[in-house]
Structures are given as structure tokens and as C-alpha cells.
C-alpha positions in Angstrom: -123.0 59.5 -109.9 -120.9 56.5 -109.7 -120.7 54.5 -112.7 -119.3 50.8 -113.1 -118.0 49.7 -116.6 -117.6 46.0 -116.8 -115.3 44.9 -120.1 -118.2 44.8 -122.5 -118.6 48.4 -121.7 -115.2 48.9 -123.3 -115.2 46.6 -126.1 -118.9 48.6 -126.9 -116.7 51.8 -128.1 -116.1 50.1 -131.1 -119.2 47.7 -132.2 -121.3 49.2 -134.7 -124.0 48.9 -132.4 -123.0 50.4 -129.2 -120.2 52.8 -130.1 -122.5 56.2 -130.7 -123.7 55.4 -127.4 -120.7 54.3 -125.6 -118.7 57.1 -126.6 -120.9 59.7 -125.2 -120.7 58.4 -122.4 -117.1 58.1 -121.9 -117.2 61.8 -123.0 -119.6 62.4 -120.4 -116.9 60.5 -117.9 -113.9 62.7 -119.0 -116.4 66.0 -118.8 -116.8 64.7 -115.1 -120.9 64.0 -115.0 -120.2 60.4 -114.4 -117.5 59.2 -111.4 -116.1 55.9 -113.2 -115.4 52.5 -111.7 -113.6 50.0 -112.5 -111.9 46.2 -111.3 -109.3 44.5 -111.7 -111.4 41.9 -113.2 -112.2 44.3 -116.5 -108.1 44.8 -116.0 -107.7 41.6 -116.8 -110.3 40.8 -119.2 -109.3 43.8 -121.5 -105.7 42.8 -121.9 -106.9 40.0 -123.8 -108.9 42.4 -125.8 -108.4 44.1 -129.1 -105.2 46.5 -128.5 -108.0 49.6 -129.0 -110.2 48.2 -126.3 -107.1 47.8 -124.2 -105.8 51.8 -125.1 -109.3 53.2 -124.5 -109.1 51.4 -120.5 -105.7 52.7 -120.0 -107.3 55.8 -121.0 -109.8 56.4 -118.4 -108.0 54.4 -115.9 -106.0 57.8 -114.9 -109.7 59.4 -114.0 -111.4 55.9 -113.0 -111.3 54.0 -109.2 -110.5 50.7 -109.3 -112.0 47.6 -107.6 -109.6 45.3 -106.4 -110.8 41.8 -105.9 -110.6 40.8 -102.0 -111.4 37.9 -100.1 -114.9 39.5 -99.0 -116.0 39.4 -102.9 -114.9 35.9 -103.8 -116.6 34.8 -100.5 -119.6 36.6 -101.4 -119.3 35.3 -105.2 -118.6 31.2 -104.2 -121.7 31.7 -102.1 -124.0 32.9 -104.8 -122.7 30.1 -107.2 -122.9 27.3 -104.1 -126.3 28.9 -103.6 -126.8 28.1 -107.7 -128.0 31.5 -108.4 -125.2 31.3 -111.0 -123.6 28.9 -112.6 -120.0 28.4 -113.1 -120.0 29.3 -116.5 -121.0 32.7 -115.3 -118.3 33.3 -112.4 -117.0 36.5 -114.1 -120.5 37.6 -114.4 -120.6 36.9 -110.6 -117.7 38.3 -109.7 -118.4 41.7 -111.2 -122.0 42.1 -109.7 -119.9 41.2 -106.0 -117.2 44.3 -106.8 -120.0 46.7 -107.6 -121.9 46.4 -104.6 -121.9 49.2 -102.0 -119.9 47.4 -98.9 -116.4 47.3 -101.2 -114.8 50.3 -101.8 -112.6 51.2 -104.5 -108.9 50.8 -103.8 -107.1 53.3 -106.5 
């Protein structure tokens, strides 16, 4: 089963709330039951993140596929925020829901 980890996913490791959860289940990606991916969107959000965020996505990058970010998603994502079914505030958001859908393939 393919599995896409936005940045939140990451930076869940280590918040008191999510981190039993999210560490099974990066356990669970390095045992092989899950098939991560990733995009160079959450690349670039996590370098701004905590160094132990950023460690724990260099981590998994080696067994992860990563997303990148053609012109076929930001097409796709201008169109939903033109169409206001997001706002500008949420663009990321937008973008990451465009990279996960089944007509892009992962690139790494």
C-alpha cells in the first residue's frame, strides 16, 4: 500500500500526541508493509523544521519515492484555488493533495 507523508507526518514523531503512533508507523515503513511517498514540497517544508524532524526525513528518504512538483500539479492546484475551493492561505495544503493523486508518478 502506498502511503503519502505530508510534513506534519514528520514533525508528528516527536509531539506528545502523535509520536506512539507515528513511530509505528514509520516502523511499519522500514519493515516494508507500507510503500512511502513523499514531495519535494515536505523537502522543503522540513528543512525549516526542527533538525530531528529534518534527520528522521533524510531517514526514510533512502526507502521513500519522491514527488517532484511539475507543471501538471501547479496547473491542477491554481485551478482549484481560481475555482475557490481553497484559499490562498492554504496553497501548500493544495499543492500536496495535487502530488498525491494517482495521474503523477513519483520521480525518485
Amino acid at each position: 500500500m502506498k502511503v503519502y507523508a505530508d510534513t506534519s507526518v514528520f514533525g508528528g514523531a516527536f509531539d506528545e500526541e502523535f509520536a506512539e503512533d507515528s513511530q509505528k508507523f514509520f516502523e511499519e515503513v522500514r519493515a516494508g508493509k507500507f510503500e512511502l511517498v513523499m514531495s519535494a514540497l515536505v523537502e522543503e517544508e522540513v528543512k525549516a523544521a526542527p533538525k530531528r524532524v529534518w534527520n528522521l526525513f533524510n531517514d526514510l528518504s533512502s526507502v521513500a519515492k519522491i514527488f517532484g512538483i511539475g507543471q501538471e500539479v501547479l496547473v491542477l492546484r491554481d485551478a482549484y484555488l481560481s475555482a475557490g475551493i481553497v484559499t490562498q492561505k492554504s496553497m501548500d495544503d493544495a499543492t500536496h493533495v495535487m502530488l498525491h493523486s494517482p495521474q503523477f508518478q513519483a520521480v525518485s
